[in-house]
N, C-alpha and C positions, 0 to 999 in steps of 0.2 A: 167452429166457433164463430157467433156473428159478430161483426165488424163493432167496432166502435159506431156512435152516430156525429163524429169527427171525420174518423174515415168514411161515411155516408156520406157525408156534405160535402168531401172532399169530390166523390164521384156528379155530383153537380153544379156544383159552385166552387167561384177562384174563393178559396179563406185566404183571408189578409190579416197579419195581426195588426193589431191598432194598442201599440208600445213603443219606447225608445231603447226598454233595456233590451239589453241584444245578444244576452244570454238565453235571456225566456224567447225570444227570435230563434235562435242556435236549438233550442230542446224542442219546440214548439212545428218547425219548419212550415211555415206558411209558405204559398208563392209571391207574396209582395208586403208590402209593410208602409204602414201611414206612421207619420210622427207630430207632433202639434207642441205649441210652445210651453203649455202644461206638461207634456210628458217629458220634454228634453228638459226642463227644468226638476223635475225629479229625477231624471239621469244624471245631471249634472251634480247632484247632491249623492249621488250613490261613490261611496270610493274606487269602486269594481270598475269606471270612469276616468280616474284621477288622469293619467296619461294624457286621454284625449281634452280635456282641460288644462291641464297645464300646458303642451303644447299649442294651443288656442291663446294661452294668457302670453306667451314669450314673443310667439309672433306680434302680438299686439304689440308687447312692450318695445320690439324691436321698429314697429311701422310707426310707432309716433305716442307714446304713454295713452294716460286716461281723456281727453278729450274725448266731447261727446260722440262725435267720428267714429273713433279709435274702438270705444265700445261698441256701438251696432255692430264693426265689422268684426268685432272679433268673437257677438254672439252668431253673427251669418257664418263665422268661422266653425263656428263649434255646430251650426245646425250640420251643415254638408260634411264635418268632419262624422260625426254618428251615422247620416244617410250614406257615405260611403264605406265605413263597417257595415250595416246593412246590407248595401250593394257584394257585401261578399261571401253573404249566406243566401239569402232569398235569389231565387232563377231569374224575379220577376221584377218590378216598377218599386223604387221607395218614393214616398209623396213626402216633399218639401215645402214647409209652410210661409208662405210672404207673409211679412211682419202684419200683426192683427190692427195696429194704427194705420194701417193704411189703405184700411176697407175702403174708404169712401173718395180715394184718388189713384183717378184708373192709370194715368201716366206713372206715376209714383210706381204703383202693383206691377205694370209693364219693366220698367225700370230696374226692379228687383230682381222679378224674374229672370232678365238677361243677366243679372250677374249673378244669380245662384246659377243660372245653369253655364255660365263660366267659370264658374270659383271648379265645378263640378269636374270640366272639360278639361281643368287646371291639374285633374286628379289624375285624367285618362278613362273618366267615366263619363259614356257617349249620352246624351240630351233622351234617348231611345229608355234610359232605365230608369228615371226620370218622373214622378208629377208632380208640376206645379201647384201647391194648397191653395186657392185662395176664397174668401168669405164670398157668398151667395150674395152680394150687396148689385145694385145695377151697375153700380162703377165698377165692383168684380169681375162682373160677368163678363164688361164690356172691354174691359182690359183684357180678358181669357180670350175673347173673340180677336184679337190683334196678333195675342202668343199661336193659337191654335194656326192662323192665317200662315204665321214663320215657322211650324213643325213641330212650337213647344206644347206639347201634351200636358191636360190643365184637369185638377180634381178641383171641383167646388163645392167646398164642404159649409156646414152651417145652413145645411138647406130643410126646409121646413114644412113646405106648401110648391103645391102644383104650382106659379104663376113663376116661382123662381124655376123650378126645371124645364119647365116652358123656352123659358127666357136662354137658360143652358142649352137646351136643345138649340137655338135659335143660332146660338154661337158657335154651335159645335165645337160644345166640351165635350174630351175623352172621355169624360168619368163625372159623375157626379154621388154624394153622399148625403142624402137624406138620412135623416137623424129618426130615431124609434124611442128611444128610449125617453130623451129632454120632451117629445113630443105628450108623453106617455104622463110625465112629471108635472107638467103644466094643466094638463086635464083634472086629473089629481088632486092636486092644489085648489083647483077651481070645484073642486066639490064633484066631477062626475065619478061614474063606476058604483060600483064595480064591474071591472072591464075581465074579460076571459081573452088567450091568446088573443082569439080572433075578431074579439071588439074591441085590443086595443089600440088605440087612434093612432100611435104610431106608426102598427103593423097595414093597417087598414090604408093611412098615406101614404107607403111604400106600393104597395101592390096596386094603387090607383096611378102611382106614378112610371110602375112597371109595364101597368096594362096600357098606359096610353103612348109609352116610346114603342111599345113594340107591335101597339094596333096600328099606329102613324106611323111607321118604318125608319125611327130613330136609330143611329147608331149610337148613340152615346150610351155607355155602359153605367148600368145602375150598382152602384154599390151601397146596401145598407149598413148603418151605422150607430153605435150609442143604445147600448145594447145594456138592459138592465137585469136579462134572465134568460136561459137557453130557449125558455118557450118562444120568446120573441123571436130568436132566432130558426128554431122548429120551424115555424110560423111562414118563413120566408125562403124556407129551404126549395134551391132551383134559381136565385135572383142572382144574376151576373156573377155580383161576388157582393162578398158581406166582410165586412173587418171589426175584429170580435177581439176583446181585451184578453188578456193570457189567463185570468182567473176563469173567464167563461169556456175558453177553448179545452183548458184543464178538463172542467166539467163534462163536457161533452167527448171528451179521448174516452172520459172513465166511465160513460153512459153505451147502455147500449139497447137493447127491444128496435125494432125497426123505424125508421126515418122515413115517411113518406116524403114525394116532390111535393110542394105547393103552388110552386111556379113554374110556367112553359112557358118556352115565346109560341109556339106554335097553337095555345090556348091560354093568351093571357087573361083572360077576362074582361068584362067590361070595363070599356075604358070613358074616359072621359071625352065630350068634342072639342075637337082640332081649334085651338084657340092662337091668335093673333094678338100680339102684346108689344106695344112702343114703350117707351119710360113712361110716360104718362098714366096708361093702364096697369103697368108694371106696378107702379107706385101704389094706385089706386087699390087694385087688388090688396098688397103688402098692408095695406092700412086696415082693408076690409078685413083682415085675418089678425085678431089680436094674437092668437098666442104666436103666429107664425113670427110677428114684429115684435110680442115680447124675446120671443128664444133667439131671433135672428141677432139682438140686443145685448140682450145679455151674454149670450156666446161669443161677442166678440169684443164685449167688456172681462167678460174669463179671461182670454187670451190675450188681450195687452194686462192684464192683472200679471199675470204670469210670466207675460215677456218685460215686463220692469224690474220681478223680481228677478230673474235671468241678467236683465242689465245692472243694475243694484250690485248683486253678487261678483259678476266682471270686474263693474268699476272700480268695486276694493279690491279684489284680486288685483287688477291694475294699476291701483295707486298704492 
């Protein structure tokens, strides 16, 4: 019987699910699991949850009521209380999101950081199983490069264009998450395509972004992301690792015909030249690249969208 092209990908690539519910985690078994402030606010709405909610709302009530305080921490409560149900299925890494208002202040994003991965330590669960989320902004990045400095292992997600992986390469982040699909949506909109797999621009700035950490002797690990059809993912089958929503992984358990590699490090293709980038260029490029600075925008106007509604919901719960 041939394999699923689940169980294919599985033989080349780390699958990550990219969810909060933690059932479809439990049926699914990826080796690691990303979460973001959209997903845990649709877990938080799921009753299958209720527990680890109300336990989050008692403590609050008990640290100090509904002040505004009181609510951040008891949504940072309710993130690492899910990442550590996570942490008791998957072998591997859960990624923890620093609040999305805080793209643009690297102290702040540092700040966070240390105390998610103390709330974390608080649980008995080591910094090691562990990533830090935070947005592809230069004050992200720049913040990542201070955590990475102290042991804390950093995904930076919202990434859109070569100048921001550059920029992660530079800091040595663990991981980064270049987005396919938003990439894909944007093109789209903008009237190009029709795009096949392999012309579409999302898949096309992954594998430019593969070729060039692993022609330049990057470690940082490429993880694809935002993912709007298995082709996309076909497409990039061999990249590090790929984190793929529980309706796509379904798809791909129940598919089968053979799964070729598309990625090697050992042939990754051409890559792009070894570039040099300060804030200043940083910037520059980011502007030169409209969709890359619309998605990078938008995407982390979604996610404080959704971490208000998160806070919203607390503070009545609290009050």
């Amino acid at each position: 019987m041939t394999a699923s092209k689940l169980d294919q990908l599985r033989e080349m690539t780390v699958v990550v699910a990219d969810t909060g519910d933690i059932e479809a985690v439990r049926r699914l078994k990826p080796v690691d699991c990303t979460t973001n402030p959209t997903l845990i606010l649709k877990a938080v709405e799921t009753p299958a949850y209720a527990h680890l909610v109300d336990e989050a709302i008692d403590w609050g009530k008990r640290e100090g009521g509904a002040s505004e305080a009181a609510v951040h921490a008891v949504c940072d409560r309710l993130a690492v209380a899910f990442g550590a149900e996570l942490t008791k299925i998957v072998p591997g890494r859960v990624s923890t999101e620093v609040d999305a208002d805080l793209s643009f202040d690297t102290q702040a994003t540092i700040d966070k950081a240390r105390a998610i991965i103390a709330a974390y330590k608080a649980r008995g669960i080591d910094k090691d199983r562990i990533l830090i989320k935070i947005a592809s902004t230069w004050e992200g990045i720049q913040a990542a490069k201070v955590l990475q400095a102290e042991g804390i292992d950093c995904n930076l997600t919202l990434l859109f264009a070569l100048p921001q992986a550059v920029a992660c390469a530079d800091a040595k982040a663990f991981l980064i998450s270049p987005f396919v699909g938003r990439i894909l949506d944007w093109h789209v909109k903008a009237g190009g395509g029709p795009y096949t797999t392999e012309t579409d621009p999302g898949v096309v700035s992954v594998k430019s972004i593969y070729a060039y950490y692993k022609t330049h002797g990057i470690a940082t690990v490429v993880m694809g992301a935002s993912f709007r059809n298995t082709g996309e993912i076909e497409a990039l089958a061999g990249c590090d690792r790929l984190t793929i929503g529980p309706g796509l992984l379904d798809e791909l358990a129940a598919a089968t015909g053979d799964l070729p590699r598309r990625l090697a490090p050992d042939a990754p293709g051409e890559a792009p030249a070894k570039m040099t980038l300060d804030e200043k260029a940083f910037r520059f490029a980011m502007n030169e690249d409209a969709m890359a600075s619309d998605k990078l925008s938008e995407g982390i106007r979604g996610f404080v969208k959704d971490l208000r509604g998160l806070r919203k919901l607390v503070a009545a719960r609290l009050a």
